[in-house]
PDB file with SEQRES, HELIX, SHEET and CRYST1 records, atoms N, CA, C and O in Angstrom:
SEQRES   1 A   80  UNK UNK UNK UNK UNK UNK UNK UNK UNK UNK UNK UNK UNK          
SEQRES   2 A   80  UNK UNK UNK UNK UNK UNK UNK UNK UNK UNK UNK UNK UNK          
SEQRES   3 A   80  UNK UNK UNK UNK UNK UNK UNK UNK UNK UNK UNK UNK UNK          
SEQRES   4 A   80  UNK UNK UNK UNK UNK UNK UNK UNK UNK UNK UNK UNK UNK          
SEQRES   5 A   80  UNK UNK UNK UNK UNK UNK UNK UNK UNK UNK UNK UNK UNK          
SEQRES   6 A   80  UNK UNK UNK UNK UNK UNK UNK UNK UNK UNK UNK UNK UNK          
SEQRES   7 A   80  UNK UNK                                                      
HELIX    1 AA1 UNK A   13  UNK A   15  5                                   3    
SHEET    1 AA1 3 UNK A  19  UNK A  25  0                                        
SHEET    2 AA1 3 UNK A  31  UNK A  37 -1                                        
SHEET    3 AA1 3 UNK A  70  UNK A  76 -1                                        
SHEET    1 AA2 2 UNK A  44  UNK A  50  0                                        
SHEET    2 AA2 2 UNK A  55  UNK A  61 -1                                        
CRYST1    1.000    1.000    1.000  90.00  90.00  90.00 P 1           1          
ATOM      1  N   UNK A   1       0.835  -1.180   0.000  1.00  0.00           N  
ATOM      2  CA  UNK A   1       0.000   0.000   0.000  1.00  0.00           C  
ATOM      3  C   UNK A   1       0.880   1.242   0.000  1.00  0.00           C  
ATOM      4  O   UNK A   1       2.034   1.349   0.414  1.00  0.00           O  
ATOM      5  N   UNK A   2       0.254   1.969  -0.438  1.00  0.00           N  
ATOM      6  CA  UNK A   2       1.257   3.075  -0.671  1.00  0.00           C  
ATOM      7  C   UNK A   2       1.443   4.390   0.478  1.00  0.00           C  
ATOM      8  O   UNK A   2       0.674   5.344   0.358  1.00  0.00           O  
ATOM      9  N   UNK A   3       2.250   4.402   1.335  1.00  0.00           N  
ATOM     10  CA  UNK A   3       2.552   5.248   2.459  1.00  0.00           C  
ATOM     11  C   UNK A   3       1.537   6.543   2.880  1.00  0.00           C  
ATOM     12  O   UNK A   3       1.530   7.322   1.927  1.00  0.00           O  
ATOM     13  N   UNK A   4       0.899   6.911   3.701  1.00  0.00           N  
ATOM     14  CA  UNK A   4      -0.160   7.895   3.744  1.00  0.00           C  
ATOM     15  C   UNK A   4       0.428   8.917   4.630  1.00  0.00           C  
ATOM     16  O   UNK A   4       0.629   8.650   5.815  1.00  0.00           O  
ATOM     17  N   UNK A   5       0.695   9.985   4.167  1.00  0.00           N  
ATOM     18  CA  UNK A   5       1.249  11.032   5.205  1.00  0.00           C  
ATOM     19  C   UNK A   5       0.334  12.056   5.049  1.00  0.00           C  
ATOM     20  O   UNK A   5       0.155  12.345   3.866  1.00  0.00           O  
ATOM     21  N   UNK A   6      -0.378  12.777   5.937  1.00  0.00           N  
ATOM     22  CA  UNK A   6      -0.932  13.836   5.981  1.00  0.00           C  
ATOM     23  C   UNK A   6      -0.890  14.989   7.119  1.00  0.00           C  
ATOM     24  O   UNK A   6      -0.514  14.760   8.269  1.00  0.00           O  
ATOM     25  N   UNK A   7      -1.355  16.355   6.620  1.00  0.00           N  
ATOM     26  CA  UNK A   7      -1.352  17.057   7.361  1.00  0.00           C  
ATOM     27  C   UNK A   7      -2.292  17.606   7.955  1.00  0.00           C  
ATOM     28  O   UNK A   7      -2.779  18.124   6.950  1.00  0.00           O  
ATOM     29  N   UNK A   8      -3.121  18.004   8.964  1.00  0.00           N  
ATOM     30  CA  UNK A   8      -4.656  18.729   9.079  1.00  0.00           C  
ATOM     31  C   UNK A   8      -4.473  19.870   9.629  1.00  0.00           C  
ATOM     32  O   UNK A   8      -3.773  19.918  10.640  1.00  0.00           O  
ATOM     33  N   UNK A   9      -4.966  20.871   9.178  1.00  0.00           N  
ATOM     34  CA  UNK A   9      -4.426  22.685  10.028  1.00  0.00           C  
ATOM     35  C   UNK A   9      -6.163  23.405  10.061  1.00  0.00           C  
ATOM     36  O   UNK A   9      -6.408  24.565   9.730  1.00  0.00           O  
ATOM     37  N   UNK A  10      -6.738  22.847  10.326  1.00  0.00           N  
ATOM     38  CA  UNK A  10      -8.130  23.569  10.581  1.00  0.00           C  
ATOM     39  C   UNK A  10      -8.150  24.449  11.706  1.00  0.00           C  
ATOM     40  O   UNK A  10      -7.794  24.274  12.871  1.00  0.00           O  
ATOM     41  N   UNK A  11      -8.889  25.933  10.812  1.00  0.00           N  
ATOM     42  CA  UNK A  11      -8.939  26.713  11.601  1.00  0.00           C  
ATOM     43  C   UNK A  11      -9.872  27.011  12.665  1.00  0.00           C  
ATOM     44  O   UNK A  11      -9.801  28.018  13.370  1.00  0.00           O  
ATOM     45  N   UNK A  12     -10.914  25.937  12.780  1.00  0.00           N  
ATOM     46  CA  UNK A  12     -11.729  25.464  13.814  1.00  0.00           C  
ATOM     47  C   UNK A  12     -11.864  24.035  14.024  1.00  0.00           C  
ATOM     48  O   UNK A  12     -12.919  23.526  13.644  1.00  0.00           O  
ATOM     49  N   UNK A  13     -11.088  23.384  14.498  1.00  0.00           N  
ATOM     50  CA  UNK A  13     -10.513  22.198  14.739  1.00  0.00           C  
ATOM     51  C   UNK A  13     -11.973  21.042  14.845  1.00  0.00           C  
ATOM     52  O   UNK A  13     -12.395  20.039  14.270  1.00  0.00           O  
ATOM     53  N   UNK A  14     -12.241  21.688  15.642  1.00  0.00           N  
ATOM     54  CA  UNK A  14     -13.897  21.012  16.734  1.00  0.00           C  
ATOM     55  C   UNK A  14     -15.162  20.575  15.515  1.00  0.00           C  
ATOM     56  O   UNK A  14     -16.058  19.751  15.702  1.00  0.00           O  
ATOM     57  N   UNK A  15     -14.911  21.438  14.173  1.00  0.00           N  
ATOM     58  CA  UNK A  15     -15.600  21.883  12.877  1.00  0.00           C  
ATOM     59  C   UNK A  15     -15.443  20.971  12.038  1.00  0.00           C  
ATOM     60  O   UNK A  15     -16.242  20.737  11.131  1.00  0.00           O  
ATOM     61  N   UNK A  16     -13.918  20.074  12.342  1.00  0.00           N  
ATOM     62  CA  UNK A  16     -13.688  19.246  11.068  1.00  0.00           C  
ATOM     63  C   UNK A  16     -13.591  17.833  11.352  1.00  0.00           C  
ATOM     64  O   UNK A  16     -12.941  17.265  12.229  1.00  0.00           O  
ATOM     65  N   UNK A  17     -14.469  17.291  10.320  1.00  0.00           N  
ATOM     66  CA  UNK A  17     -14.182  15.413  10.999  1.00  0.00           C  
ATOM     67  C   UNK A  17     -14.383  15.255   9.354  1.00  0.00           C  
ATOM     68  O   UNK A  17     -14.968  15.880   8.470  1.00  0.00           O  
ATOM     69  N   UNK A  18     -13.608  14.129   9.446  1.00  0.00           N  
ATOM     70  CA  UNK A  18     -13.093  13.463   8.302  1.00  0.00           C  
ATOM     71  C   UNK A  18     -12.475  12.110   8.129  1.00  0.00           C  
ATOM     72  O   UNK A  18     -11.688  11.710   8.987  1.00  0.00           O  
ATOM     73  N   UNK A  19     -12.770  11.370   7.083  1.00  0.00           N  
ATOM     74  CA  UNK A  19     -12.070  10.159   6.599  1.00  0.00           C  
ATOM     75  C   UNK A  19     -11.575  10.034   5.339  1.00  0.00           C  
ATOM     76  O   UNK A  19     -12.191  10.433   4.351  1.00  0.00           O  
ATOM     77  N   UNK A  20     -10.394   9.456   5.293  1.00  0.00           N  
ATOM     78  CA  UNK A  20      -9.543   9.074   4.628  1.00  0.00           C  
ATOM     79  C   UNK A  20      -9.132   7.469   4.369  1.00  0.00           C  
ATOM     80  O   UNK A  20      -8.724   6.811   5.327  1.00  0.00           O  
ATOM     81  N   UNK A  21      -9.227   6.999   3.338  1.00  0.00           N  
ATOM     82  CA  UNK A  21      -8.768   5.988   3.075  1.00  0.00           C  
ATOM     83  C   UNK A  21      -8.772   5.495   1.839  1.00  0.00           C  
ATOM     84  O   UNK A  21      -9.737   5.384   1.083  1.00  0.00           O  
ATOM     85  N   UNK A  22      -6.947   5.015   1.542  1.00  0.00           N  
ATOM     86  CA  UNK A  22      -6.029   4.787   0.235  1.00  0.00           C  
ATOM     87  C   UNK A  22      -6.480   3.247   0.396  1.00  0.00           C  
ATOM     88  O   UNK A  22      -6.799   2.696   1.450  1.00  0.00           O  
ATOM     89  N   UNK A  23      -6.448   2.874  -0.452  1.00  0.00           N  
ATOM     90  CA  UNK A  23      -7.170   1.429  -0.983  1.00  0.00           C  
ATOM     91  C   UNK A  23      -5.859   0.601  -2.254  1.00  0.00           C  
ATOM     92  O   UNK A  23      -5.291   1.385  -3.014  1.00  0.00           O  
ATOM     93  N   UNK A  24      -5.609  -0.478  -2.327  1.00  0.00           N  
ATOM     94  CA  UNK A  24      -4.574  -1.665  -2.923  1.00  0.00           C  
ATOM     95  C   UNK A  24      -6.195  -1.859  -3.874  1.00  0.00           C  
ATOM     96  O   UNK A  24      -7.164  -2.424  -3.367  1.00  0.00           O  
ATOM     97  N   UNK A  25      -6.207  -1.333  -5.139  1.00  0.00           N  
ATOM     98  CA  UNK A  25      -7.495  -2.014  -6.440  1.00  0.00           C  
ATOM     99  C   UNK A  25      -6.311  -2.754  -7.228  1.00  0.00           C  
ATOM    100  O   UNK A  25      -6.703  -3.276  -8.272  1.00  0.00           O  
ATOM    101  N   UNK A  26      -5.184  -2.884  -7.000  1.00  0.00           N  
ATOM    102  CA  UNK A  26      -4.407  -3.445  -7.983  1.00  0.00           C  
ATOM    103  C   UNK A  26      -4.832  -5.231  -8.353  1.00  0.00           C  
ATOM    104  O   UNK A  26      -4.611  -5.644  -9.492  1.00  0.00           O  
ATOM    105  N   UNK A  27      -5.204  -5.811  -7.699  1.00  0.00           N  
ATOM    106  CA  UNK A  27      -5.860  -7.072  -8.214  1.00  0.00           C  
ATOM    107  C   UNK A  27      -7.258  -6.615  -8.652  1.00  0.00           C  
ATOM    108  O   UNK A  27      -7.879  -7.660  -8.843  1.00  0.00           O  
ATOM    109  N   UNK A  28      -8.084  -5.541  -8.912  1.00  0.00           N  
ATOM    110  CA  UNK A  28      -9.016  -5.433  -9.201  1.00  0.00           C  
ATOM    111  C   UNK A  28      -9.287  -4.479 -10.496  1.00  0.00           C  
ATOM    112  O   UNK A  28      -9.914  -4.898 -11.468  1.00  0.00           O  
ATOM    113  N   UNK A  29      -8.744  -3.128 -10.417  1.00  0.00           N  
ATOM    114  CA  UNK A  29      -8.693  -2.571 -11.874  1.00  0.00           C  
ATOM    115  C   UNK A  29      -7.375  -2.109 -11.831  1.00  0.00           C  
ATOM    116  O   UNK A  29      -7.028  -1.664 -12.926  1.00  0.00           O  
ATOM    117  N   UNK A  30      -6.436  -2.047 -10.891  1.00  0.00           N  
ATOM    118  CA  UNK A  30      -4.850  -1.753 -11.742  1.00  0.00           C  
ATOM    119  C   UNK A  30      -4.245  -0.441 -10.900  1.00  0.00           C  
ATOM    120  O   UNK A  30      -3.203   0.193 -11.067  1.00  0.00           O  
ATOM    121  N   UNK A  31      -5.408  -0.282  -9.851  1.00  0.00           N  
ATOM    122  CA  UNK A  31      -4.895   1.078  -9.456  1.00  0.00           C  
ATOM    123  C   UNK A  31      -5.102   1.052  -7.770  1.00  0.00           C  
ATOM    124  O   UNK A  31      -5.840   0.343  -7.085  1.00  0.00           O  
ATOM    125  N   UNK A  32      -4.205   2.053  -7.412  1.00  0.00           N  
ATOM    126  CA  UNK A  32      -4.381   2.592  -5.977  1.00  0.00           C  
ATOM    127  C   UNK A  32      -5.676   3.667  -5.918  1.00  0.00           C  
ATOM    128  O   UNK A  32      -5.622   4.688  -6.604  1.00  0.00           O  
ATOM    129  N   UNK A  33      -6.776   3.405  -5.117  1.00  0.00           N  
ATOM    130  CA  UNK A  33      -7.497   4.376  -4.991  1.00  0.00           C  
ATOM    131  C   UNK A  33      -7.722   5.216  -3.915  1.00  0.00           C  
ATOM    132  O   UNK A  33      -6.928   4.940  -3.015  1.00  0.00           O  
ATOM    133  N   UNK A  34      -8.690   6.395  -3.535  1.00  0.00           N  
ATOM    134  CA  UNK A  34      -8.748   7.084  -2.236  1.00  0.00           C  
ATOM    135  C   UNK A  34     -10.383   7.489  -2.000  1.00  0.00           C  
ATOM    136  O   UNK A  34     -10.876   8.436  -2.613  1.00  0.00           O  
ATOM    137  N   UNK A  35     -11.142   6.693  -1.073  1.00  0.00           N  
ATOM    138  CA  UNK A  35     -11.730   7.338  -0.688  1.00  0.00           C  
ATOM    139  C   UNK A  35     -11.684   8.492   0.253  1.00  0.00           C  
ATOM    140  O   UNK A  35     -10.636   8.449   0.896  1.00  0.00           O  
ATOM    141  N   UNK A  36     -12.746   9.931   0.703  1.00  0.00           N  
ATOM    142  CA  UNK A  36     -12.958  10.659   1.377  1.00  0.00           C  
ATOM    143  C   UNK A  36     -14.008  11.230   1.759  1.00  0.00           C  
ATOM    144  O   UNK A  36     -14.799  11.477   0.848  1.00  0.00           O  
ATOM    145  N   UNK A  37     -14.361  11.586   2.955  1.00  0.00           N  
ATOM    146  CA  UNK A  37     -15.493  11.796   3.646  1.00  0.00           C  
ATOM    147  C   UNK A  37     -15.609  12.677   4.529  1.00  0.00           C  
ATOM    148  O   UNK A  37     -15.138  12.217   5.569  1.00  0.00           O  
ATOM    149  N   UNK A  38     -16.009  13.768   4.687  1.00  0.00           N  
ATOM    150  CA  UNK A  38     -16.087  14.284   6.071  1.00  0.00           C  
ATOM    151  C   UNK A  38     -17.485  14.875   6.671  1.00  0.00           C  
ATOM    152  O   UNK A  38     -18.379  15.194   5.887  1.00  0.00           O  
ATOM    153  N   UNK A  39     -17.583  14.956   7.502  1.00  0.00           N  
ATOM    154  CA  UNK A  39     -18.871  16.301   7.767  1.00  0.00           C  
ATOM    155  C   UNK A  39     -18.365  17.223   8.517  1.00  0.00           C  
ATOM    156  O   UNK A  39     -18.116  17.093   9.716  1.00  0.00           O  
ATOM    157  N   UNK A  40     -18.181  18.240   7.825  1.00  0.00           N  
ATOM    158  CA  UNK A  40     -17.825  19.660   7.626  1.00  0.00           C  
ATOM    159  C   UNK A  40     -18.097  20.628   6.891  1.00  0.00           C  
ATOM    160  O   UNK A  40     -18.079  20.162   5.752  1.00  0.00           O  
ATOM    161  N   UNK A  41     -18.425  22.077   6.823  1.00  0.00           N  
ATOM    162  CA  UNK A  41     -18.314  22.946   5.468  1.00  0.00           C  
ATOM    163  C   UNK A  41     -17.206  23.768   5.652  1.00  0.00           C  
ATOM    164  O   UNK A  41     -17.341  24.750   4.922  1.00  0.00           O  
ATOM    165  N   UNK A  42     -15.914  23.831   6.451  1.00  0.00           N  
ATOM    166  CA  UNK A  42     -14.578  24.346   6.487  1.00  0.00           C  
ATOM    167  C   UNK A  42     -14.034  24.140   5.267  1.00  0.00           C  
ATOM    168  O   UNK A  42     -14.005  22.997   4.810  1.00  0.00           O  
ATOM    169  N   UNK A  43     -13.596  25.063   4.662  1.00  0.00           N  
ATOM    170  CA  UNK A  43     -12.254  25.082   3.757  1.00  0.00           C  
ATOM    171  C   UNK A  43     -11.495  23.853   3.749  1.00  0.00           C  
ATOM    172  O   UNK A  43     -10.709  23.769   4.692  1.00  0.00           O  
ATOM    173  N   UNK A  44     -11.510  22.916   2.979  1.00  0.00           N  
ATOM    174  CA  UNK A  44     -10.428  21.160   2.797  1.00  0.00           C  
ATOM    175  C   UNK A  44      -9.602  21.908   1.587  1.00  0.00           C  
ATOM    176  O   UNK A  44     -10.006  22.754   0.788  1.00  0.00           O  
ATOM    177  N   UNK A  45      -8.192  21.251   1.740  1.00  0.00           N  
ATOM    178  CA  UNK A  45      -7.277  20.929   0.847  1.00  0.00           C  
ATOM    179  C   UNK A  45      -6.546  19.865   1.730  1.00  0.00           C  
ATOM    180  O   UNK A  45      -5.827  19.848   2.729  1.00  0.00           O  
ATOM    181  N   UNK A  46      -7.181  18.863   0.720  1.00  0.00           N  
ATOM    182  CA  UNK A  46      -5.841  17.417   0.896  1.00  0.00           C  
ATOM    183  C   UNK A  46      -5.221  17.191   0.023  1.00  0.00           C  
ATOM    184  O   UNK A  46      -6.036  16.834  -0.828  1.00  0.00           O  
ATOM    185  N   UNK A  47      -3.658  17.121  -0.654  1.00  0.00           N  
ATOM    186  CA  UNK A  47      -2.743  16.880  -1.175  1.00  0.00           C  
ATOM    187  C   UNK A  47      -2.541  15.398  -0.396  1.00  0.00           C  
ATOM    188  O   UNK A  47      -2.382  15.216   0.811  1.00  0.00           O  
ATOM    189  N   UNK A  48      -2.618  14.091  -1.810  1.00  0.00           N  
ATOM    190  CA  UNK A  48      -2.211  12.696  -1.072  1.00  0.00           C  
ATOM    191  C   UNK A  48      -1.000  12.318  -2.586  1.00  0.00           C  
ATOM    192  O   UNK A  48      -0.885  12.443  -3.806  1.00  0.00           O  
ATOM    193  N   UNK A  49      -0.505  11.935  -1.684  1.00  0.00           N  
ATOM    194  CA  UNK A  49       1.489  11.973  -2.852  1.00  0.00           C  
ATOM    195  C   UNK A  49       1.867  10.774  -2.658  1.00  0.00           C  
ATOM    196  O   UNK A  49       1.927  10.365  -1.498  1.00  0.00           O  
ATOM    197  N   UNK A  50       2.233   9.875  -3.812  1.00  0.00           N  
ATOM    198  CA  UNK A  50       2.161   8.117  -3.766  1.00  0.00           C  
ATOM    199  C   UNK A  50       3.999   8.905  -4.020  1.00  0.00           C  
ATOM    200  O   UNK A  50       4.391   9.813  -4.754  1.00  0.00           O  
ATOM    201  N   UNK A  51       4.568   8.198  -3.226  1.00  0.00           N  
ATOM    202  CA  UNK A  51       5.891   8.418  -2.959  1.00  0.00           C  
ATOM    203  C   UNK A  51       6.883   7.299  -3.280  1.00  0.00           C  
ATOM    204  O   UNK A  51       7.996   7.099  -2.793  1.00  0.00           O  
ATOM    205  N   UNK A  52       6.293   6.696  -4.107  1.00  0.00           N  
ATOM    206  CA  UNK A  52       6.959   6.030  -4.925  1.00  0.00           C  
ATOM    207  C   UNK A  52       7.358   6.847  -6.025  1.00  0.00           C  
ATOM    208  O   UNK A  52       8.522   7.148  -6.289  1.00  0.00           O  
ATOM    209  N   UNK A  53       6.245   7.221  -6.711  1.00  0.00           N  
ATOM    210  CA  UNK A  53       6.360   8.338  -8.182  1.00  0.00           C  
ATOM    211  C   UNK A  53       6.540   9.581  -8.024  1.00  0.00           C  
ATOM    212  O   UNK A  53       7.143  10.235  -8.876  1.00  0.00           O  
ATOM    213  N   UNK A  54       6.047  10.134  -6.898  1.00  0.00           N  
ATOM    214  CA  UNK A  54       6.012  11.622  -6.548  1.00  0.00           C  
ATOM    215  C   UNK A  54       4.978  12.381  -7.298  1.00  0.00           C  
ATOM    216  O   UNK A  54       5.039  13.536  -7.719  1.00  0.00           O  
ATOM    217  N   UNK A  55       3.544  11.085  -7.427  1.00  0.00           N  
ATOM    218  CA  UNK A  55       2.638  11.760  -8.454  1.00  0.00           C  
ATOM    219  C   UNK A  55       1.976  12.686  -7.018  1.00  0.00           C  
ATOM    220  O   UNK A  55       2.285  12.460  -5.848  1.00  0.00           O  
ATOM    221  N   UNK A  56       0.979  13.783  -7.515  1.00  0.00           N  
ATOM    222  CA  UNK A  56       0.307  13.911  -6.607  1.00  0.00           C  
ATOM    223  C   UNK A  56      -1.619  14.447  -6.803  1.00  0.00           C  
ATOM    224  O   UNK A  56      -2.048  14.857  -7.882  1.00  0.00           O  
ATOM    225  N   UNK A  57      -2.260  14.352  -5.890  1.00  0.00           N  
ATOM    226  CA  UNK A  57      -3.759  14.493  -6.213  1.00  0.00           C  
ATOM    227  C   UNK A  57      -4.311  15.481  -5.431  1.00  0.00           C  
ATOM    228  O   UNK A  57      -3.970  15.391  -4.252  1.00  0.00           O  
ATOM    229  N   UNK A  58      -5.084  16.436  -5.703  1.00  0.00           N  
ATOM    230  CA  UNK A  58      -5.352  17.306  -4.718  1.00  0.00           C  
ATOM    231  C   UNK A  58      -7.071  17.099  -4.688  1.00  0.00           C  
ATOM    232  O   UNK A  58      -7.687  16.704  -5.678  1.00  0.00           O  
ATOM    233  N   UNK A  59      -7.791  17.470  -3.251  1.00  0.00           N  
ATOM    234  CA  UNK A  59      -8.500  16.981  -3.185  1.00  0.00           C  
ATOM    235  C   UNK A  59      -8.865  18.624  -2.658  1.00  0.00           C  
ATOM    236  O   UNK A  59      -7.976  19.338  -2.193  1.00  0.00           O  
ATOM    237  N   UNK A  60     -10.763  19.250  -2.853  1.00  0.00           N  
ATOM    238  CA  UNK A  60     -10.894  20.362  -2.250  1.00  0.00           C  
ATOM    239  C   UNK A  60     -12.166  20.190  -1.719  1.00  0.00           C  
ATOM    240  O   UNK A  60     -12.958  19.364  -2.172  1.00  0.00           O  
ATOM    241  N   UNK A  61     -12.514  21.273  -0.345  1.00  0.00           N  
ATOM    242  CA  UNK A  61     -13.715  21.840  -0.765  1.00  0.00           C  
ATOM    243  C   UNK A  61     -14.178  23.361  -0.067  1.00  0.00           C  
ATOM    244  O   UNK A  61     -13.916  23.715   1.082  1.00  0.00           O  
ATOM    245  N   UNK A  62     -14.674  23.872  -0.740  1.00  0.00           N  
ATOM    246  CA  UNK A  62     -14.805  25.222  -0.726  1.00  0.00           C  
ATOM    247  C   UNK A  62     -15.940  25.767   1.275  1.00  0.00           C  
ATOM    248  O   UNK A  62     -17.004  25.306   1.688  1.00  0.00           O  
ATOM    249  N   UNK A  63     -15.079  26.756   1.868  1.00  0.00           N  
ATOM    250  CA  UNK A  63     -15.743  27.039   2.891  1.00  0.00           C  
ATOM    251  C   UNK A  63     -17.453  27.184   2.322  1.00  0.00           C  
ATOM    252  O   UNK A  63     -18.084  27.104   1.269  1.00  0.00           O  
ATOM    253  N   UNK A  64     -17.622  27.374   3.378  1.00  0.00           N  
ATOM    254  CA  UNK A  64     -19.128  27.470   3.681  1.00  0.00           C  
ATOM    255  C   UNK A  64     -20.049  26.077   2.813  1.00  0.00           C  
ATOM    256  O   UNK A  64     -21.231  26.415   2.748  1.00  0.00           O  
ATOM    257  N   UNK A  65     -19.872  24.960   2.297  1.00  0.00           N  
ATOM    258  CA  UNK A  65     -20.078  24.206   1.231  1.00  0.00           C  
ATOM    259  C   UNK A  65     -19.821  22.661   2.403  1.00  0.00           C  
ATOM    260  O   UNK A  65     -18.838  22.335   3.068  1.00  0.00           O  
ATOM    261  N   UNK A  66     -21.046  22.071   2.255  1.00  0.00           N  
ATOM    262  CA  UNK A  66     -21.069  20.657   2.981  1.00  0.00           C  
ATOM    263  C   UNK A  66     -20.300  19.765   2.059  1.00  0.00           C  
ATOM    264  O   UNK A  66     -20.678  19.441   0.934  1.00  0.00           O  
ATOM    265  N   UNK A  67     -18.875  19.293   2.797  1.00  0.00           N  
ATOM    266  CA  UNK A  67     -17.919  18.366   1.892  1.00  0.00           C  
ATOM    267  C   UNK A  67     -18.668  17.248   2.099  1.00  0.00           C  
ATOM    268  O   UNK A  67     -19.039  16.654   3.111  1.00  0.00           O  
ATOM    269  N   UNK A  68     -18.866  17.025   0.488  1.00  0.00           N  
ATOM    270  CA  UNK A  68     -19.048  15.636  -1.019  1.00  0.00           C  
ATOM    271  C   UNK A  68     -18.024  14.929  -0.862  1.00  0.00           C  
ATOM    272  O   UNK A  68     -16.871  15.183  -1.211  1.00  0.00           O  
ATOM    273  N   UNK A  69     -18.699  13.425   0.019  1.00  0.00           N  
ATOM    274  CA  UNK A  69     -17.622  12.113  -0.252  1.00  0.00           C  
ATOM    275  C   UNK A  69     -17.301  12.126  -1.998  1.00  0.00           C  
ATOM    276  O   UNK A  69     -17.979  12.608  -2.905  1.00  0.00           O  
ATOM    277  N   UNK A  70     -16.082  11.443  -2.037  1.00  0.00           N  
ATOM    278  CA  UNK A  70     -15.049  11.386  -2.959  1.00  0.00           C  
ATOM    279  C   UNK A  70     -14.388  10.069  -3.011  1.00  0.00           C  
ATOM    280  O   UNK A  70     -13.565   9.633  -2.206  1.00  0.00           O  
ATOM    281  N   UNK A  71     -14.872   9.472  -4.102  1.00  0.00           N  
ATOM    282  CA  UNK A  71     -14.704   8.090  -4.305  1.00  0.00           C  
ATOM    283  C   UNK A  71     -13.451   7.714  -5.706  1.00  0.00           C  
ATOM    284  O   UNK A  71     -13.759   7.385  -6.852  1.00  0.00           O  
ATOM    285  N   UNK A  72     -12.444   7.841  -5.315  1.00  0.00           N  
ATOM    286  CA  UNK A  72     -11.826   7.948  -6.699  1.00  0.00           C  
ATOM    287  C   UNK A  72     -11.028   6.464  -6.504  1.00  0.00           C  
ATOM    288  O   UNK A  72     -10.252   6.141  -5.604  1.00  0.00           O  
ATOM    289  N   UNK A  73     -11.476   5.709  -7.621  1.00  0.00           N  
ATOM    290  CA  UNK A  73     -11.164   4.325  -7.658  1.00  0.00           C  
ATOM    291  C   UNK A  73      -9.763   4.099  -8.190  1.00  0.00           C  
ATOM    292  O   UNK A  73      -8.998   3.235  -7.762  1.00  0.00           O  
ATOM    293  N   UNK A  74      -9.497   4.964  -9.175  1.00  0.00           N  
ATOM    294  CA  UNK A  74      -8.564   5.443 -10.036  1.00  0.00           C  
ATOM    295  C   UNK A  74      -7.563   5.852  -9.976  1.00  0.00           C  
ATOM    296  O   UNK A  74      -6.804   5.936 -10.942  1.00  0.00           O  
ATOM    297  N   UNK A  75      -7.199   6.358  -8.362  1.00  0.00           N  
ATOM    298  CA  UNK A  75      -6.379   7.808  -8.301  1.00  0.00           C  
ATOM    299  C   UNK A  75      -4.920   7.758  -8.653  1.00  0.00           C  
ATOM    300  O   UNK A  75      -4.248   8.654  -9.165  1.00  0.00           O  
ATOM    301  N   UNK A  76      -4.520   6.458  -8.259  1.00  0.00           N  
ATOM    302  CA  UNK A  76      -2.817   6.162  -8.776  1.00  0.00           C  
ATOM    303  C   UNK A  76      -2.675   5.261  -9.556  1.00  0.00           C  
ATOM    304  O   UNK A  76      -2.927   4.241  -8.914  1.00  0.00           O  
ATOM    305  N   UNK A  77      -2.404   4.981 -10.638  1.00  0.00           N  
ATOM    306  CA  UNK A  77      -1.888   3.992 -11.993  1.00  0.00           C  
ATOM    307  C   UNK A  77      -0.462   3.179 -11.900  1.00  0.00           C  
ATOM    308  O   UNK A  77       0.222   2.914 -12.888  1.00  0.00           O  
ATOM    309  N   UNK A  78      -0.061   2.757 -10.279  1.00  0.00           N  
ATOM    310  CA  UNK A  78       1.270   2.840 -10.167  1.00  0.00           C  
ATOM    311  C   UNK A  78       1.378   1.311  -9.547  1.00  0.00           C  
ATOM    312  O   UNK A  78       2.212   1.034  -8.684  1.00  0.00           O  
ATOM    313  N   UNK A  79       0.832   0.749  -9.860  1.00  0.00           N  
ATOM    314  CA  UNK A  79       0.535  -0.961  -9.632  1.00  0.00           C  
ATOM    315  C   UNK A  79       1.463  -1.508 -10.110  1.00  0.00           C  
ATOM    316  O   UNK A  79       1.554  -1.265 -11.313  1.00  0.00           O  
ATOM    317  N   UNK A  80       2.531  -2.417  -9.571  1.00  0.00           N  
ATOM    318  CA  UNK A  80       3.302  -2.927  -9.668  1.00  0.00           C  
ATOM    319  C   UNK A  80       3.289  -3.996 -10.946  1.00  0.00           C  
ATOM    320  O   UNK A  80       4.264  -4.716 -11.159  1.00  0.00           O  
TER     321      UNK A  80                                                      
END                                                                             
């Protein structure tokens, strides 16, 4: 699986809940994927960086705006 490092800097801490989780689809369609989830409408930027390649994916969502799970099955092409 590919290493998960992240950072969280919310400016109302108490405001932000969230999930994360990088997924092995490589026996299934070929790729590393990422789900995400939170309930919040705070300002998100997640940057997730497969550090093998140094590809990277940015993930957003705009203040005031109820963050939309994010299902990306797809996100890394880096399957061994």
């Amino acid at each position: 699986m590919v290493p998960l490092q992240r950072v969280v800097r919310p400016s109302e801490p108490e405001r932000l809940r969230r999930f994360v989780r990088i997924f092995d689809g490589c026996d299934t369609n070929g790729n590393f994927g990422i789900f995400l989830d939170g309930t919040t409408n705070v300002e998100v930027t997640l940057t997730v960086t497969d550090t093998e390649t140094n590809q990277t994916r940015v993930y957003t969502n705009p203040l005031g705006h109820p963050f939309e799970a994010i299902t990306d099955t797809s996100a890394f092409a880096t399957c061994p």
